[in-house]
Backbone as CSV, one residue per row, in Angstrom:
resi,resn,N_x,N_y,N_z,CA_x,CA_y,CA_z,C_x,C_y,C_z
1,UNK,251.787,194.867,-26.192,250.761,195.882,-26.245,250.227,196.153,-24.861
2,UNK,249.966,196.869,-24.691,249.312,197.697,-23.257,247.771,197.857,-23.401
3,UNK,247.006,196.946,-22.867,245.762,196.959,-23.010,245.041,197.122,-21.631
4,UNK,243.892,198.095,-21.160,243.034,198.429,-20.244,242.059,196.612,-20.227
5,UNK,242.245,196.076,-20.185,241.556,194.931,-20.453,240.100,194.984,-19.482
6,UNK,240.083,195.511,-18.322,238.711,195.728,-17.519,237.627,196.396,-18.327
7,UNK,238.347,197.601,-18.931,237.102,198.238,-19.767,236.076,197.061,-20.870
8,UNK,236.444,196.647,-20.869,235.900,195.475,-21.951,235.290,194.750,-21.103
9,UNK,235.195,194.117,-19.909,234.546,193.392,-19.294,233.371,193.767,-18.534
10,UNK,232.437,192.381,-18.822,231.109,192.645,-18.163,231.087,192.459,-16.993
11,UNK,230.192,192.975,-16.178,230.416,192.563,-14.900,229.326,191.016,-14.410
12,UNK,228.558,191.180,-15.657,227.900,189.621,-15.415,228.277,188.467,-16.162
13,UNK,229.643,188.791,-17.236,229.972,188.024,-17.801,228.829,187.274,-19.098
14,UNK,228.113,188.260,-19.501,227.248,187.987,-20.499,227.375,188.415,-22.236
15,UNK,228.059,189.725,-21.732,228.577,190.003,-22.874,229.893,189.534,-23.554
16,UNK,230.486,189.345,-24.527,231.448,188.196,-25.405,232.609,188.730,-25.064
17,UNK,233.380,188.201,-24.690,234.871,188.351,-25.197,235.090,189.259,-25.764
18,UNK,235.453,190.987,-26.102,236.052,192.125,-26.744,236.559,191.698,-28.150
19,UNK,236.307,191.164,-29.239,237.230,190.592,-30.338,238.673,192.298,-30.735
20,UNK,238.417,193.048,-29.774,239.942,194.092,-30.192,240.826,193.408,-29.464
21,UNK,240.671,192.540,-28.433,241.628,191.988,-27.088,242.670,191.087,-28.238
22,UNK,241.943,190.275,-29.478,242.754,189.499,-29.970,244.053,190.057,-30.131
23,UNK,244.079,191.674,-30.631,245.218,192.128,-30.980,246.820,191.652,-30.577
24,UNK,246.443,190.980,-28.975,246.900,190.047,-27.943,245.970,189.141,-27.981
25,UNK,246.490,187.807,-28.566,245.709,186.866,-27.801,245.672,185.805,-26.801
26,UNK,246.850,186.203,-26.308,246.997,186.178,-24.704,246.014,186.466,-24.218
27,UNK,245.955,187.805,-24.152,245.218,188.853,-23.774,243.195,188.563,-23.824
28,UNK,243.250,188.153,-24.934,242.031,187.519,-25.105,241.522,186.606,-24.191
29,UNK,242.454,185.516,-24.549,242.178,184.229,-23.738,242.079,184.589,-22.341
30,UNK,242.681,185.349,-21.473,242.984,185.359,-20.246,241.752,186.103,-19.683
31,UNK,240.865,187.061,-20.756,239.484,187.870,-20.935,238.541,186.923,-20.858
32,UNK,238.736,186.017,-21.784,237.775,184.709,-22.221,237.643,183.484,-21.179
33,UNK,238.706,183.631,-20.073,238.700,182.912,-18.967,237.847,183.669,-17.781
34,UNK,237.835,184.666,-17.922,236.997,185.653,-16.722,235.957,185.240,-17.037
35,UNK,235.057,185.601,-18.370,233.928,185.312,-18.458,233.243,183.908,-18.394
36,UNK,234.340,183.148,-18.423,234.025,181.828,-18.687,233.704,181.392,-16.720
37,UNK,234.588,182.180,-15.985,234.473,181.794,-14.573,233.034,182.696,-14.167
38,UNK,232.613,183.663,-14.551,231.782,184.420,-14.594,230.157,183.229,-14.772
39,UNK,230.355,182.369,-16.491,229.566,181.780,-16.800,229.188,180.562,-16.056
40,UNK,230.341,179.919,-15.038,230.427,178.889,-14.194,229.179,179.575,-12.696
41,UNK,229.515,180.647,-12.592,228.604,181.316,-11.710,227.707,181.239,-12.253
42,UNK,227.367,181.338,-13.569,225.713,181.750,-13.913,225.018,180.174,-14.014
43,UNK,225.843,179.221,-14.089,225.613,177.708,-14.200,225.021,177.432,-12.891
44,UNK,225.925,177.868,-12.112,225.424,176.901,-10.373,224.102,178.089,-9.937
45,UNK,224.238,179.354,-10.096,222.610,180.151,-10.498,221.702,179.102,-11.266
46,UNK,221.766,179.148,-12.146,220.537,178.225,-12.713,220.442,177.125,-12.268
47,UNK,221.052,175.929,-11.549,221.378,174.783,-10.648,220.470,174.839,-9.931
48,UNK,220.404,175.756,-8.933,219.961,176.503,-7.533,218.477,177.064,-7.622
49,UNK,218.147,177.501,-9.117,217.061,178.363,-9.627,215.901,177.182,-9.137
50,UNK,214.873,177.713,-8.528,213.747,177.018,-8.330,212.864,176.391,-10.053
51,UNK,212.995,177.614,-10.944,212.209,177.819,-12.304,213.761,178.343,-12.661
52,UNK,214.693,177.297,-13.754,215.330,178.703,-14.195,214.773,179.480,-15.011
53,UNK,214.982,180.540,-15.757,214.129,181.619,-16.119,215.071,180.817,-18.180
54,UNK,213.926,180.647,-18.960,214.136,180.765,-19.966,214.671,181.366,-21.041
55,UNK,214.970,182.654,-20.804,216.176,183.205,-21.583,217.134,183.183,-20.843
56,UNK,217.418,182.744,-19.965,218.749,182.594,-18.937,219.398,181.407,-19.918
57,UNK,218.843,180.166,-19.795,219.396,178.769,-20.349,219.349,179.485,-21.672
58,UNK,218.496,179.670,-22.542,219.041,180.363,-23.797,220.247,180.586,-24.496
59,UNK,220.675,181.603,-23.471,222.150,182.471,-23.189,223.126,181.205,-22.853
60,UNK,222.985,180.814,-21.853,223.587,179.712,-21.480,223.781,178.695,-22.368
61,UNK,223.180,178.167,-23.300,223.242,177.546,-24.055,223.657,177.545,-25.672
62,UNK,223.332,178.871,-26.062,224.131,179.621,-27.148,225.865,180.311,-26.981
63,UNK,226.110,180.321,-25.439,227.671,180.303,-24.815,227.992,179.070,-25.092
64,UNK,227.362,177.969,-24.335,228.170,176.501,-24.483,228.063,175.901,-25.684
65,UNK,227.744,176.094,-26.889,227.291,175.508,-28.038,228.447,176.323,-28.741
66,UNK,228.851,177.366,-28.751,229.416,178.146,-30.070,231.051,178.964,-29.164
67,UNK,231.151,179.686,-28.315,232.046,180.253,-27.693,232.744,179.271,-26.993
68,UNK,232.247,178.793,-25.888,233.321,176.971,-24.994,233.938,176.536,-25.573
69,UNK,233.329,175.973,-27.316,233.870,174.535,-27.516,235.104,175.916,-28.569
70,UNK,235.026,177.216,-28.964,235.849,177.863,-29.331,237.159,178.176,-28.461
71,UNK,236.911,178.900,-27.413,237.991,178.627,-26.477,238.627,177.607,-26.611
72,UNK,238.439,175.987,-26.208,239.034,175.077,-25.796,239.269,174.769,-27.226
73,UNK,239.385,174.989,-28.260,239.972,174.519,-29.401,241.489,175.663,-29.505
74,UNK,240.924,176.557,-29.299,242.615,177.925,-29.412,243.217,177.091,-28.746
75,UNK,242.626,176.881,-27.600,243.954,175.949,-26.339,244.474,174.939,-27.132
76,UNK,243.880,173.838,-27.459,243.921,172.417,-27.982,244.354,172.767,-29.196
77,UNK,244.113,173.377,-30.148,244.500,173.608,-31.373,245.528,174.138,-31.976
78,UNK,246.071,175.040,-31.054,247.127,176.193,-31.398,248.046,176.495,-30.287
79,UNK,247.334,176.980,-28.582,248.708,177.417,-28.091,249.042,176.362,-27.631
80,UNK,248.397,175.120,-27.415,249.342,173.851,-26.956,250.219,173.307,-27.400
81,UNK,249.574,173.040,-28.557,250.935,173.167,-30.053,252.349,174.047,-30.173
82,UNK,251.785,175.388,-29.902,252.636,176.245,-30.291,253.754,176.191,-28.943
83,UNK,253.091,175.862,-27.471,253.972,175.797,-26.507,254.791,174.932,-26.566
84,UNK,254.504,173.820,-27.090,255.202,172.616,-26.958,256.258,172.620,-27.680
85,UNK,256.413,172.983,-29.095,257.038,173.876,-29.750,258.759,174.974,-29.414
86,UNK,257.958,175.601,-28.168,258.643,176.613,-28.112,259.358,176.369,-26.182
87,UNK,258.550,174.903,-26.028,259.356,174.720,-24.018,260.531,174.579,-23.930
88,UNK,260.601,175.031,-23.038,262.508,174.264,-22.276,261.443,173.639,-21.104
89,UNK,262.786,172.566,-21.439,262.936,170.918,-20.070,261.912,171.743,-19.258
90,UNK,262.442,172.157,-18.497,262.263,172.667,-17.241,260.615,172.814,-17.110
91,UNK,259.824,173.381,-18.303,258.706,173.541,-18.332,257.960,172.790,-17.659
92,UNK,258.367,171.022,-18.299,257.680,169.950,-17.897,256.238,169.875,-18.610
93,UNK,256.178,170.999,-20.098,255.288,171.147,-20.731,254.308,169.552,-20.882
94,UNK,255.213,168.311,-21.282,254.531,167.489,-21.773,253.792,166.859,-21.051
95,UNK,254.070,166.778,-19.653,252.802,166.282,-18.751,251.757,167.427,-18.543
96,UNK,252.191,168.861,-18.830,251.048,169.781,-18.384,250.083,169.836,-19.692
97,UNK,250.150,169.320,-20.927,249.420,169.247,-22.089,248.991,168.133,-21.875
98,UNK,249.464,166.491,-21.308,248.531,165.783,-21.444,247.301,166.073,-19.883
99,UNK,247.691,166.781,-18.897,246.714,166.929,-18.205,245.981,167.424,-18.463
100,UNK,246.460,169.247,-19.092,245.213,169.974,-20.095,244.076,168.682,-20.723
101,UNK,244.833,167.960,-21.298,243.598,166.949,-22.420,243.122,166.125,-22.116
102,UNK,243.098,166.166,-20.492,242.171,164.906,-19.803,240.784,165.795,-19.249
103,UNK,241.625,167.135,-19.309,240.716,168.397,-18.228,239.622,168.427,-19.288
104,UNK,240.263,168.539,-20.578,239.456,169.589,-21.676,238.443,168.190,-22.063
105,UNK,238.709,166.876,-22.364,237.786,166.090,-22.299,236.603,165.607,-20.963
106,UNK,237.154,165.924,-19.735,236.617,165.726,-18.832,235.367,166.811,-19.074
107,UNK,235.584,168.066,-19.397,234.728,169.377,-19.267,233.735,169.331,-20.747
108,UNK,234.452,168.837,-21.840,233.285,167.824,-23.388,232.731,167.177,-22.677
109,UNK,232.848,166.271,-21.912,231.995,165.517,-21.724,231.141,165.895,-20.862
110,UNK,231.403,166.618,-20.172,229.944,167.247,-19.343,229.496,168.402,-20.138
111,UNK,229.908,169.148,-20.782,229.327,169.920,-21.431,228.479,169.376,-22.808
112,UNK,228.836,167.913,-23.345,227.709,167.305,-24.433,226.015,167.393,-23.154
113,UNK,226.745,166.443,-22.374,225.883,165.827,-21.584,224.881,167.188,-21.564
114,UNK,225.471,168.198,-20.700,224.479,169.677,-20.631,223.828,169.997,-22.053
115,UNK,224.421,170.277,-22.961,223.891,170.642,-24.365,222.764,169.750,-24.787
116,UNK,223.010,168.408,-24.390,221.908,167.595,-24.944,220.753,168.089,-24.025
117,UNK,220.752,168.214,-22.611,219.944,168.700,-21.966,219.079,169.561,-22.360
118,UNK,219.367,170.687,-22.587,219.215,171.782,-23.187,218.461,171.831,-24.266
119,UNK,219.181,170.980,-25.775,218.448,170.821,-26.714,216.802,170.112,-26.283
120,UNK,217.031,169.457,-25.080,215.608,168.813,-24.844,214.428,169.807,-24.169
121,UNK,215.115,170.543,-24.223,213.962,171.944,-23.746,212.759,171.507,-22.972
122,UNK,212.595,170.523,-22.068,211.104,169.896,-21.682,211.403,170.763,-20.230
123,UNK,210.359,171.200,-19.781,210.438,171.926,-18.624,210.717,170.820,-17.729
124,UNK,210.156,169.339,-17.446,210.269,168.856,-16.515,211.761,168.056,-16.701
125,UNK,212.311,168.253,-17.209,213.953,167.681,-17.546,215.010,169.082,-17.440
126,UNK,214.303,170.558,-17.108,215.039,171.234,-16.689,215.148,171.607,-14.876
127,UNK,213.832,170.684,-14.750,213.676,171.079,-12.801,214.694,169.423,-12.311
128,UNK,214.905,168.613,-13.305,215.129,167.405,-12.556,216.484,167.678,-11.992
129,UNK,216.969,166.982,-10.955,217.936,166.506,-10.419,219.131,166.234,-11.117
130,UNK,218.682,165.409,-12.072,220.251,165.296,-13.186,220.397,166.155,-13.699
131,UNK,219.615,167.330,-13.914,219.940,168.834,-15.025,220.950,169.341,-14.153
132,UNK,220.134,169.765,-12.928,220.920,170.892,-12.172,222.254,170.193,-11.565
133,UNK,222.537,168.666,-11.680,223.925,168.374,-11.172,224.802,168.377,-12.157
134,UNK,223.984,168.046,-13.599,224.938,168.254,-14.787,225.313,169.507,-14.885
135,UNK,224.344,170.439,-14.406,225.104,172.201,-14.625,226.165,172.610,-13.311
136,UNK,225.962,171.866,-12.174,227.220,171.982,-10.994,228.211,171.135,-11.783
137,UNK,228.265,169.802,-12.307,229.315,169.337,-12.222,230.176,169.804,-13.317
138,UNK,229.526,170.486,-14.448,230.427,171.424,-15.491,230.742,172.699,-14.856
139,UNK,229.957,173.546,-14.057,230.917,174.587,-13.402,232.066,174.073,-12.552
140,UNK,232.128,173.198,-12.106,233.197,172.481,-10.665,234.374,172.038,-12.144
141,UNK,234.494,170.985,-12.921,235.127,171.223,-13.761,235.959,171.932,-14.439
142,UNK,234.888,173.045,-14.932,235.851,174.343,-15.523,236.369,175.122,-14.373
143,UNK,235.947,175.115,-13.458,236.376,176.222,-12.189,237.849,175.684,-12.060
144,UNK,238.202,174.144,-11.848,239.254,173.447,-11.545,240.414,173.415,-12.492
145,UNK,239.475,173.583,-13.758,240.656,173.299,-14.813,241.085,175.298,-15.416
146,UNK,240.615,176.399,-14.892,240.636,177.474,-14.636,242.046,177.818,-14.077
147,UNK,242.092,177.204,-12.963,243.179,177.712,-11.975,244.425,177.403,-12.854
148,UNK,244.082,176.082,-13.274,245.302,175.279,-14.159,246.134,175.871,-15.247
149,UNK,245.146,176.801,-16.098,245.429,177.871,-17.243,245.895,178.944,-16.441
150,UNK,245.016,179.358,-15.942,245.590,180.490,-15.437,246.991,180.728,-14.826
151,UNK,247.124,179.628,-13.837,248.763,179.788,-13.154,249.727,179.638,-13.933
152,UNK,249.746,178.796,-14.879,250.314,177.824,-15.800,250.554,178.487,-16.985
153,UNK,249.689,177.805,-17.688,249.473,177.847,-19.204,249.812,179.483,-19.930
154,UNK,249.049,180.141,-19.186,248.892,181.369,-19.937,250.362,182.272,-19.675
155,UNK,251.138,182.261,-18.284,252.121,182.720,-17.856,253.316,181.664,-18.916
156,UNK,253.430,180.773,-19.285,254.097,180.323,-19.944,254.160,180.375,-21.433
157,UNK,253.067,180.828,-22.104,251.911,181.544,-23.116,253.159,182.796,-23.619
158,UNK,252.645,183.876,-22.439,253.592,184.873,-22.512,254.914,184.737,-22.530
159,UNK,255.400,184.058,-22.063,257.055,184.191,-21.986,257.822,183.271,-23.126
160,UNK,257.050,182.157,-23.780,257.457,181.435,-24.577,256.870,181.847,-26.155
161,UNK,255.763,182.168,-26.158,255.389,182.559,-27.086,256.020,183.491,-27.706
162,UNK,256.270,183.578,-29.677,257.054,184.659,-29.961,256.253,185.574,-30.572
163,UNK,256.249,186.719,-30.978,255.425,187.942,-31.802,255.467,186.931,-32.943
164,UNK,255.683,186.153,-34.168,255.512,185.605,-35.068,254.181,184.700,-34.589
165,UNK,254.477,183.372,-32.979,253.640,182.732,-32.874,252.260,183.351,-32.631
166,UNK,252.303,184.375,-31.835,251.300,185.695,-31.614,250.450,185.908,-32.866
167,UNK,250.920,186.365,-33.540,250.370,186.467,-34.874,249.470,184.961,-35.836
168,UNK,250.187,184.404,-35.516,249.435,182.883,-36.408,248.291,182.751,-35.440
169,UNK,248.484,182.563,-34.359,247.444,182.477,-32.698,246.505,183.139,-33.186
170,UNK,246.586,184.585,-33.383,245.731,185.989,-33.802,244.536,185.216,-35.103
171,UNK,245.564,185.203,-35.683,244.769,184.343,-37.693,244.073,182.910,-37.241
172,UNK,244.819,182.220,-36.523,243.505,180.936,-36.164,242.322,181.140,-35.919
173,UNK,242.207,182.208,-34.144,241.242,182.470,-33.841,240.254,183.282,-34.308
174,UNK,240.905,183.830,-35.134,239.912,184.942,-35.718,239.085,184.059,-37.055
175,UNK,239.974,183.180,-37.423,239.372,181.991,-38.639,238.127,181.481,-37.887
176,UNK,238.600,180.919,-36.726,237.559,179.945,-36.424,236.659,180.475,-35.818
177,UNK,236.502,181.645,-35.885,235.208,183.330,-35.353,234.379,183.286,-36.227
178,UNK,235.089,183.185,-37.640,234.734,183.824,-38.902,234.886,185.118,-38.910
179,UNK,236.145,185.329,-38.598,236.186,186.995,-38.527,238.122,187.503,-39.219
180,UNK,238.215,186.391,-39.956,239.491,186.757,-40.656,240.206,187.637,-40.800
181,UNK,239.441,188.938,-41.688,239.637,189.684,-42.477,239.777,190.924,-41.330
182,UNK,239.196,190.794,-40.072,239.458,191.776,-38.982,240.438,192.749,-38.862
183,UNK,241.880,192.508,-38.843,242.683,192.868,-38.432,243.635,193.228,-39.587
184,UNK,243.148,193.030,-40.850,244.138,192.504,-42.192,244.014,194.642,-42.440
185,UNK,245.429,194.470,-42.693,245.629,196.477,-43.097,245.326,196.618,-44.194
């Protein structure tokens, strides 16, 4: 499919992921990685923030609670699966999935750590020192494990992936949206 994929994007990375992009969900994911590098910016912003501003973390926190841990499940759940599935040798898929799953736990675990933060809503536990390094050290994280998908994963995504696997990819994510029935003719 031939998709304008910019038109859909925010330029502050606040607004969601396009759910028409699934049509490709390549295409999605590779959308869902912009914003996600977008959201790594808005992390080390609030880091930096003297006061962060309260509907900022909000936002921030209704992203990392419900959309993050969605992303990294398509990955973990489906196209890792489905790549592994579908590699030649050459790929060297099986060390690049167990690195994915050191990345994707490395980035849970700073992202509980942040969420719990968060849930603690005390102003003086959002100016401290451990907040704002827990919100650098989850942007530095995802920024790192970013490049990794991107060069990688997703270019191998496309070329291995078949229009059948495309399609199941499509029905997961849209399951685990709650948005099933989306695309059904």
């Amino acid at each position: 499919m031939n998709h304008n994929i910019t038109e859909h994007r925010s330029r502050d990375g606040r607004t969601p992921t396009s759910i028409r992009l699934l049509q490709n969900p390549i295409d999605f994911i590779a959308e869902d990685h912009l914003r996600l590098r977008a959201m790594c910016a808005e992390l080390d912003r609030l880091a930096d923030a003297e006061r962060p501003e309260t509907e900022a973390l909000e936002e921030m926190q209704e992203y990392l609670a419900h959309e993050l841990p969605a992303l990294l499940n398509d990955e973990d759940l489906d196209v890792l699966p489905m790549l592994l599935d579908r590699a030649e040798p050459e790929d060297e898929l099986p060390s690049l999935a167990r690195r994915l799953g050191r990345e994707h736990r490395e980035i849970e675990g700073c992202l509980g750590f942040v969420l719990d933060l968060l849930a603690a809503s005390a102003p003086a536990a959002m100016a401290s020192s451990s907040f704002r390094q827990a919100l650098r050290d989850l942007a530095r994280v995802t920024r790192r494990h970013l490049i990794l998908e991107n060069a990688v994963l997703l270019p191998l995504a496309r070329v291995r992936l078949t229009d059948a696997d495309l399609v199941a990819l499509r029905q997961a994510m849209l399951r685990r949206r709650g948005l099933q029935d989306l695309f059904v003719a």
